[in-house]
C-alpha positions as CSV (number, residue, x, y, z in Angstrom):
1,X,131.9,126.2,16.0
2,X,128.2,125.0,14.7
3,X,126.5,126.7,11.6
4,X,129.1,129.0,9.5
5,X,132.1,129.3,11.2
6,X,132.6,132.7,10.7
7,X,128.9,134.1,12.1
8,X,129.4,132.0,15.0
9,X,132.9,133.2,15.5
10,X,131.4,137.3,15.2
11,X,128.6,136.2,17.5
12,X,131.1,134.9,19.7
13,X,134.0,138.1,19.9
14,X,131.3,140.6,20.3
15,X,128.8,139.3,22.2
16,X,129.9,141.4,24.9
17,X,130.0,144.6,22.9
18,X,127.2,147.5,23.2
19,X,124.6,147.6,20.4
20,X,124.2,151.4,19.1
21,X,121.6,150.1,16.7
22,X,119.7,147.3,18.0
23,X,117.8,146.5,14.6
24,X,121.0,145.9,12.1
25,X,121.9,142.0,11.4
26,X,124.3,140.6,13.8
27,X,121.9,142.2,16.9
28,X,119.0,140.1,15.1
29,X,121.0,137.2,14.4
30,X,121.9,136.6,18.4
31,X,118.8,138.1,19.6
32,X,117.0,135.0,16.9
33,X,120.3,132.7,18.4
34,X,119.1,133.1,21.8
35,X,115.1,132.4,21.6
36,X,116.3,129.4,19.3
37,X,118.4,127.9,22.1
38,X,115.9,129.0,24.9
39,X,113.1,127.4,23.1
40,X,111.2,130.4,22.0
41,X,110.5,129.9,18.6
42,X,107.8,132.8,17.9
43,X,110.9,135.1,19.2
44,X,113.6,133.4,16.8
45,X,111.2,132.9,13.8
46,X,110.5,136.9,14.5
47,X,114.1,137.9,15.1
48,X,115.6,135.6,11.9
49,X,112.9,136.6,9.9
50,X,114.2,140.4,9.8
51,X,117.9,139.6,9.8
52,X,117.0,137.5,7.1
53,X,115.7,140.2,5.1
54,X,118.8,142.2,5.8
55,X,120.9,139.5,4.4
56,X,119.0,137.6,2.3
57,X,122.4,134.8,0.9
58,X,123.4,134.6,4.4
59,X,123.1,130.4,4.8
60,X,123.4,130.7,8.9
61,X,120.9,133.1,9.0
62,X,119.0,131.1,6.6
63,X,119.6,128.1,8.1
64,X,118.8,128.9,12.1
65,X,115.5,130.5,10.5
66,X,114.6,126.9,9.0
67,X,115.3,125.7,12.5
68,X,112.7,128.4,14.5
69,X,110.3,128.1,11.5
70,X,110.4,123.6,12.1
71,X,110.0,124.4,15.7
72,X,107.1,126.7,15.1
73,X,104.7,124.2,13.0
74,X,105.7,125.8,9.6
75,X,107.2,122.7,7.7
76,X,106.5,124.7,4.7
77,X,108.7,127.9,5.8
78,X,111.0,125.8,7.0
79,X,111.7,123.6,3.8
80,X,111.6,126.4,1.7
81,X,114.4,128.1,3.5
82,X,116.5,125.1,4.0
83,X,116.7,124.9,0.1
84,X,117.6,128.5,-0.1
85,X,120.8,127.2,1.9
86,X,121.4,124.4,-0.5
87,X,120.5,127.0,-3.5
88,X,123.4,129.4,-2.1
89,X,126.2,126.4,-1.4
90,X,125.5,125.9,2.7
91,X,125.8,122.6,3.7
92,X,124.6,122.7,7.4
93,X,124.5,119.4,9.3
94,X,120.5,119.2,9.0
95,X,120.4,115.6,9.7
96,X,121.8,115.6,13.0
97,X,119.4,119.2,14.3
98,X,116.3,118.1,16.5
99,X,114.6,121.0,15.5
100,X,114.0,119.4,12.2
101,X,113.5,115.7,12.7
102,X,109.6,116.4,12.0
103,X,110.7,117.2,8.4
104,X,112.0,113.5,8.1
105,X,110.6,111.4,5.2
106,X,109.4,114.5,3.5
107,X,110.6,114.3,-0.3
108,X,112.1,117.8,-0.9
109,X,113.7,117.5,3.3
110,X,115.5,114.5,1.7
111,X,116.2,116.4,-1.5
112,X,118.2,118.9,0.4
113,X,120.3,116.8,2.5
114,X,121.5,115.5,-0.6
115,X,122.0,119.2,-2.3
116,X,124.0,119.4,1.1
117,X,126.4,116.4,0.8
118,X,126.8,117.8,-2.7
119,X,127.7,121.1,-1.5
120,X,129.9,119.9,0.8
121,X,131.9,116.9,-1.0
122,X,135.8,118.5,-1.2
123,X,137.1,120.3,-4.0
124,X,141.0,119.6,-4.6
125,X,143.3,122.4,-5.3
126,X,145.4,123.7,-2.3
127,X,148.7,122.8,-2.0
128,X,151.1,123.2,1.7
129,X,153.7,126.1,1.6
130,X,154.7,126.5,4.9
131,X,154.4,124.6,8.6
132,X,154.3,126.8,11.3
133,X,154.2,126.7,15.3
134,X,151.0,125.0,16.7
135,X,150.2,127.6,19.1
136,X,150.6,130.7,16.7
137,X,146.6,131.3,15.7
138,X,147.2,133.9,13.6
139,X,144.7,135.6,11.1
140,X,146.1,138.3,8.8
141,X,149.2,137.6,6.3
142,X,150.7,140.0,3.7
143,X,153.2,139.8,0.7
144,X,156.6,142.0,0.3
145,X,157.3,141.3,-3.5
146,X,160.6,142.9,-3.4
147,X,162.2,140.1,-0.7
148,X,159.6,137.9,-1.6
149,X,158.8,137.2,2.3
150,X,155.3,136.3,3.7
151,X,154.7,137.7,7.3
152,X,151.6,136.3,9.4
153,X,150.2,138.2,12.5
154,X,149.2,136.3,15.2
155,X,146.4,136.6,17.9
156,X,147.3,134.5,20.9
157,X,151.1,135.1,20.1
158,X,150.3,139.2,19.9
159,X,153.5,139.0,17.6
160,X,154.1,139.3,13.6
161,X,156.1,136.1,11.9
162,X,158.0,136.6,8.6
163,X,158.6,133.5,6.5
164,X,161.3,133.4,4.2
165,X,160.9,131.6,0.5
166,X,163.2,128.4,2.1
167,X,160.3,128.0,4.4
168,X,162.6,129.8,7.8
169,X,160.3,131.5,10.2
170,X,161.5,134.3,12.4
171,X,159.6,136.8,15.0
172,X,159.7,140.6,12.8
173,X,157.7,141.6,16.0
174,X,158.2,140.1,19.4
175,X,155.2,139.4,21.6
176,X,153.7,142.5,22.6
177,X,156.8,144.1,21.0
178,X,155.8,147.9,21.0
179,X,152.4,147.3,22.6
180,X,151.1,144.7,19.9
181,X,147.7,143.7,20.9
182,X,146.0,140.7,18.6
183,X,147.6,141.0,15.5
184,X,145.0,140.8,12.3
185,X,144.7,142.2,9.0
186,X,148.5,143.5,7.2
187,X,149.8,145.1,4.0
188,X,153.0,146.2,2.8
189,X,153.6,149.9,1.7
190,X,155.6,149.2,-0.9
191,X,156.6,152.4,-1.9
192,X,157.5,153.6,2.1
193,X,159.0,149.7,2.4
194,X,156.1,149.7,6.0
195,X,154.5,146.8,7.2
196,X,151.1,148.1,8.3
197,X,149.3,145.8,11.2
198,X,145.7,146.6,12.6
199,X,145.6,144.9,15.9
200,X,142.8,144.6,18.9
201,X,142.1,143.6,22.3
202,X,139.0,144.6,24.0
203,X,135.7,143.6,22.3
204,X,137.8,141.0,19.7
205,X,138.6,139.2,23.3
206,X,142.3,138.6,22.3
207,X,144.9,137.7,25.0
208,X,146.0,141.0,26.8
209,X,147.2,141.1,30.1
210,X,144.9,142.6,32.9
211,X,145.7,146.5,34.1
212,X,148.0,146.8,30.7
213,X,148.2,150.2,30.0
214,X,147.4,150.0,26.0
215,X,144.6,151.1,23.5
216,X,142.0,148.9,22.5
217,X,142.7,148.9,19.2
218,X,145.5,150.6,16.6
219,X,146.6,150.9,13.6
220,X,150.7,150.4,13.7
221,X,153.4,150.4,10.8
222,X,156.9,149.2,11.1
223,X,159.8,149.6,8.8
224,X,161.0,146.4,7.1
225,X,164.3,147.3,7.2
226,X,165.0,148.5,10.6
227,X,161.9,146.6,12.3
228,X,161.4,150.0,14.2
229,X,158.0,150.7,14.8
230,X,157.2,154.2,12.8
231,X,153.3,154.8,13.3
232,X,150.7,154.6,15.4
233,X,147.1,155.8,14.6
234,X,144.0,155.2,16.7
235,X,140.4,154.9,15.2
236,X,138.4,158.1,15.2
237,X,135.4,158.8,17.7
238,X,133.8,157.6,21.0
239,X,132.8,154.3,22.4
240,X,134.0,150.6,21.4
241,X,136.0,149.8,18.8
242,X,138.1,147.3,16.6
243,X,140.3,147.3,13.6
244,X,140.1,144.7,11.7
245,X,141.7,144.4,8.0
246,X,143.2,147.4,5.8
247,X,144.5,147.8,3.0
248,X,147.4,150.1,1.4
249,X,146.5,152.3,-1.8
250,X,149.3,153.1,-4.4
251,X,149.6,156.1,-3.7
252,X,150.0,155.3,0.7
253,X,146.7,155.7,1.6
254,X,146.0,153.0,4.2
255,X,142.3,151.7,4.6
256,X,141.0,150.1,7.2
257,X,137.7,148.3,8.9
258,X,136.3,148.8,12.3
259,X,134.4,145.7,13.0
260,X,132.6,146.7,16.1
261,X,131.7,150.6,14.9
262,X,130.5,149.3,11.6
263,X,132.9,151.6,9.4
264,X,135.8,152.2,7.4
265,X,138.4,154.7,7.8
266,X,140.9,156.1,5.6
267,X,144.4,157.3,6.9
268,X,145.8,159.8,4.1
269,X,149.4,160.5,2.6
270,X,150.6,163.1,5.2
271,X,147.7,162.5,7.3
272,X,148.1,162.0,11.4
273,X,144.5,160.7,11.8
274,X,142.4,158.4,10.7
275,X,139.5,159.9,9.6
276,X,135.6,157.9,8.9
277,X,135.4,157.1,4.9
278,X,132.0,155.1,5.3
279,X,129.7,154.1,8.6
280,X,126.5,151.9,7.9
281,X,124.4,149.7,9.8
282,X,124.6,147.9,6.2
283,X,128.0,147.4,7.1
284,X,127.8,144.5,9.7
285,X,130.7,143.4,11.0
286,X,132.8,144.5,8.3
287,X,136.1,142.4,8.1
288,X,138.1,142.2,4.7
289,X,138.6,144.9,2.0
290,X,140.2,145.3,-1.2
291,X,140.6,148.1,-3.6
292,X,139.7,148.5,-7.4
293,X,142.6,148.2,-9.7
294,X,141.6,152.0,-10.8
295,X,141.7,152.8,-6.9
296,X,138.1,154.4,-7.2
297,X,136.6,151.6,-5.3
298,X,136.7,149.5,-2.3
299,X,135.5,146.4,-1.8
300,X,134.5,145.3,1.7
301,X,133.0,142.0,2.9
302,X,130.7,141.9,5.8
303,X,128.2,139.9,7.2
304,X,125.0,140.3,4.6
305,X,128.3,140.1,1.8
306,X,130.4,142.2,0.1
307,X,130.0,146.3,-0.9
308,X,131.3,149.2,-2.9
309,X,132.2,151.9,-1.5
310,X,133.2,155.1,-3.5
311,X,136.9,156.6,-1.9
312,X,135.5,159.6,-2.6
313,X,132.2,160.3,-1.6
314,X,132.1,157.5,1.3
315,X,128.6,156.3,-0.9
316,X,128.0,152.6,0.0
317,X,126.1,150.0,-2.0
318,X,125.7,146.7,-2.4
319,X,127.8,144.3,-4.9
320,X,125.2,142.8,-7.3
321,X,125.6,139.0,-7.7
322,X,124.0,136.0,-9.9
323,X,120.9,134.8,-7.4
324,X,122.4,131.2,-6.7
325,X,125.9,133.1,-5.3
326,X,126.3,133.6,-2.2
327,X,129.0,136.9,-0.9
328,X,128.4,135.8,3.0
329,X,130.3,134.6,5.3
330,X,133.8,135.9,3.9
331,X,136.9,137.0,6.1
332,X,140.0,137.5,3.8
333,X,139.3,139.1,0.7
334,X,141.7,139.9,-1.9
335,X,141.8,141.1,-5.5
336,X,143.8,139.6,-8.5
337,X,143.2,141.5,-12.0
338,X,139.3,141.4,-12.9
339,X,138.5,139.1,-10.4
340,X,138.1,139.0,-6.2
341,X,139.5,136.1,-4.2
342,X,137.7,135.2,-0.7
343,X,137.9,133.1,2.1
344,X,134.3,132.0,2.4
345,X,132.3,130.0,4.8
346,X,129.1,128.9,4.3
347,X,127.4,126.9,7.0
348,X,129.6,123.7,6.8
349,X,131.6,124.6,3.9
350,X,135.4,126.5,3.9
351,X,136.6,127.5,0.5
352,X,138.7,129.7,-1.7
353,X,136.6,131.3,-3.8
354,X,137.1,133.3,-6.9
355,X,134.5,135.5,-8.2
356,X,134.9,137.8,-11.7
357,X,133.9,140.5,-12.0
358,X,132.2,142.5,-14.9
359,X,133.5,145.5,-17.0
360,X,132.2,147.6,-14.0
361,X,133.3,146.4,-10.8
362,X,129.6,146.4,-9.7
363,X,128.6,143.3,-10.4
364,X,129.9,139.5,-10.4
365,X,129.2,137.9,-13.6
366,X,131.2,134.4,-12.4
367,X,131.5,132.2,-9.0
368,X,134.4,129.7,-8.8
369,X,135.8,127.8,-6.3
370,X,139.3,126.9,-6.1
371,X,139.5,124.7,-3.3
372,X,136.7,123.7,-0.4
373,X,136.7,121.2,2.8
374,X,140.2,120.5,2.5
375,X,140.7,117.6,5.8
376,X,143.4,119.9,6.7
377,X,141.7,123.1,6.4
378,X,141.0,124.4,10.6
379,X,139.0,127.7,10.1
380,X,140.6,129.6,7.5
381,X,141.0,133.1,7.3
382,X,142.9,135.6,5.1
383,X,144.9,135.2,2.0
384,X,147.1,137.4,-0.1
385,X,148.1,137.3,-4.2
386,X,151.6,136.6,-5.0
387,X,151.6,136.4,-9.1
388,X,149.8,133.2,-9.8
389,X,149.1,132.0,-6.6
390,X,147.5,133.1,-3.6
391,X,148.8,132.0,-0.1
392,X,146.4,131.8,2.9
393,X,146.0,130.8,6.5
394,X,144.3,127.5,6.3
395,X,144.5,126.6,10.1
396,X,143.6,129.8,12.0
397,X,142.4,127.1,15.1
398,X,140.3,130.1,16.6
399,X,138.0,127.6,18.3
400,X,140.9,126.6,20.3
401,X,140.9,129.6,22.0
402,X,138.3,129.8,25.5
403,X,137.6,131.8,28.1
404,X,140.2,129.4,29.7
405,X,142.7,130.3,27.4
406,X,144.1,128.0,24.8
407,X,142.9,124.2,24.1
408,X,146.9,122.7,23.4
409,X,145.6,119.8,22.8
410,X,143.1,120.4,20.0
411,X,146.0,122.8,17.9
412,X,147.3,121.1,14.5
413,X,150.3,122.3,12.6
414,X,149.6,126.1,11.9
415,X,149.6,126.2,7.4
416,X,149.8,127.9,5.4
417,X,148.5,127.0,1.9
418,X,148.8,127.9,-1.8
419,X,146.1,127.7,-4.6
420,X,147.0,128.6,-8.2
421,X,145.5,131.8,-9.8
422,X,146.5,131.0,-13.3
C-alpha cells in the first residue's frame, strides 16, 4: 500500500460505500486521490487543500497535497507541506515520486529527505510471542486475565483463535461458526466471562460467500466457557454500515465504532439494542477506542486523530496534542494507567506509540515511541495491555488480500509481538 498504510487501506475498503456527506475527510482525500492520479492538479490541490484543513497532522493527507501542489507550479506550497510531514514523523518515499523531481537540488527538498530517513530509521523494542498460521490475517486481539489466554480474530479465516501462554493455538470459533463474518475489534467481559467480537462483511469487503443469508455487520458475544454464542446485536438505523472495534466498560457496557456511519454506539447492561452514543462527520472513519480509567470518557481514533467523547452527553471534541505530534493514522488503541498506547502509521512509518496523558485526559503532554519499522512488522494493527506489556498483531498482511482473493505467496508467519510497558 503507498503513503500511510492505514489511509490507503480505508480508501481502499470503502471506496465502494455511499457518501452521506460529501465534504468530510476521507470523501476529500479520494476525491484529491483521484485528480492526483488522473493528472488534474488544480482538482487535487483544491480537494487536499480542504481535507487538509480538516486534519491538519494527517502526513498522507499532507503529503499527496505536496504532490498536487509540485504538480501545480507551487514549489513553495509544496516544500512547505512536505516539512509539515517530516515536522509530524511521516517518512514518505519522496525521492522516488515524479511529482516532485522539480523540487530536486533545492536546499530545504534535500533537508527533508533527510528529516525523512531520520523519521524512518528503526526503533528497537518489540520482542516475538507467538507464530501463527500464514493465511490467518487477522486484526482485532483481546486479553482474558483470569486464564491468561490471548484470542485473535481473523478476517480471511472469518474465525476467532485463542492462544494459550505455551504458545498452543486452537479455533474458539470455527470459520463462519455461528454466522462470523470478518472478525475485528474484541474484548473480554470479565465480569459475564463474554468474548465480545464486532465483525463485518459488506463495505469492509471481507470474504463472505455470495447469496449468504447474514447481516452486514454485528456485534456477537460468546461465553468462554461453553464457546456458545450468547448475543447478537445489530447497529442502529438505515443504510451501510460497519463495526469496527469496541470496547467493554466495568460495569458491561459494550462500546463500539461504526466505521462507515461515522459513529459510536453504546450497548447498555440489560439493554437489547445498540443505541447511537456520538455521530460526526469529525468522526472519519473511526476505528479504535478506549475508555478513561474513571469511565467518563472515550477515547476514539479516526482519521484526522484521536477524540473525546463524553458517555454521557455523546459531546465530541478533539484531543489536544503538542504541535510536532501527530494522533493520525492510528488503528488499535489501548489505554495503560495515565497513558494511551497506539498502533500508528504515518506515511512510511509503523510504530507502537505511547502517548501520556495530562491530569485531564484532554490533552497529551508526552509522545513516545516504543518500537517503529521493525523488518518483521507487515501492517500492524491492534494491541491489547497485559500488565507490563502490550501484545499486538504485527503482521496483519491485509495487502495480501485482492479482489482475486488471497496473494499465498506474499503471506509471512502471522506474529504476534510484545513491547514492555514498564
Amino acid at each position: 500500500m503507498s503513503a500511510s498504510l492505514l489511509l490507503a487501506g480505508i480508501l481502499s475498503a470503502v471506496q465502494a460505500a455511499p457518501v452521506e456527506e460529501p465534504a468530510d475527510t476521507l470523501s476529500l482525500f479520494r476525491e484529491g486521490a483521484a485528480a492526483l492520479r488522473s493528472g488534474d492538479a488544480a482538482t487535487a490541490v483544491g480537494a487536499l487543500s480542504a481535507a487538509a484543513e480538516r486534519a491538519p497532522r494527517q502526513p498522507t493527507i499532507l503529503f499527496l497535497l505536496a504532490r498536487a501542489r509540485a504538480r501545480a507550479g507551487d514549489a513553495e506550497a509544496a516544500l512547505a507541506a512536505l516539512e509539515r510531514v517530516a515536522t509530524l514523523g511521516g517518512a514518505p518515499a519522496a525521492a522516488e515520486e515524479e511529482d516532485l523531481e522539480g523540487l530536486r537540488g533545492e536546499p530545504r527538498f534535500e533537508a527533508v529527505l533527510e528529516a525523512f530517513a531520520r523519521n524512518a530509521e528503526p526503533i528497537a523494542g518489540a520482542e516475538v510471542a507467538f507464530r501463527l498460521e500464514r493465511d490467518l490475517i487477522p486484526e482485532g486481539i483481546a486479553w482474558d486475565a483470569a486464564e491468561k489466554v490471548l484470542y485473535l480474530s481473523s478476517t480471511w479465516g472469518r474465525k476467532v483463535v485463542r492462544v494459550d501462554a505455551s504458545g498452543d493455538a486452537r479455533d474458539f470459533v470455527p470459520e463462519a461458526g455461528d454466522g462470523l463474518l470478518g472478525a475485528l475489534g474484541m474484548e473480554v467481559d470479565p465480569r459475564r466471562r463474554w468474548l465480545w467480537v464486532a465483525h463485518a462483511g459488506g463495505a469492509m469487503g471481507f470474504r463472505v460467500p455470495p447469496g449468504e443469508d447474514a447481516p452486514p455487520t454485528a456485534l456477537d458475544a460468546w461465553d468462554l466457557s461453553s464457546g456458545r454464542r450468547v448475543a447478537r446485536h445489530l447497529p442502529p438505523g438505515e443504510g451501510e454500515r460497519s463495526l469496527n472495534d469496541l470496547t467493554v466498560a466495568p460495569d458491561g457496557t459494550v462500546y463500539a465504532t461504526d466505521s462507515v456511519a461515522q459513529a459510536i454506539y453504546a450497548l447498555r447492561p440489560g439493554a437489547s439494542e445498540l443505541v447511537t452514543l456520538a455521530r460526526s462527520r469529525d468522526l472519519s472513519f473511526p476505528n479504535g477506542l478506549a475508555l478513561a480509567a474513571d469511565g467518563a470518557r472515550l477515547y476514539v481514533a479516526h482519521i484526522e486523530g484521536i477524540s473525546v467523547v463524553d458517555v454521557a452527553s455523546g459531546e465530541v471534541a478533539r484531543l489536544e496534542a503538542p504541535g510536532d505530534v501527530s494522533l493520525a493514522g492510528i488503528d488499535g488503541l489501548e489505554r495503560d494507567g495515565d497513558s494511551l498506547v497506539a498502533l500508528q502509521a504515518l506515511s512510511g512509518v509503523e510504530q507502537v506509540r505511547r502517548f501520556r496523558l495530562d491530569p485531564t485526559g484532554t490533552r497529551v503532554e508526552t509522545a513516545e515511541v516504543l518500537a517503529r519499522n521493525d523488518s518483521r512488522f507487515v501492517q500492524p494493527t491492534t494491541g491489547v495491555v497485559a500488565g507490563d506489556r502490550f501484545y499486538f498483531v504485527a503482521t496483519s498482511q491485509f495487502g495480501a488480500v485482492g479482489p482475486d482473493g488471497l496473494d499465498e505467496a506474499a503471506l509471512v508467519d502471522t506474529l504476534v509481538m510484545w513491547v514492555a510497558l514498564r
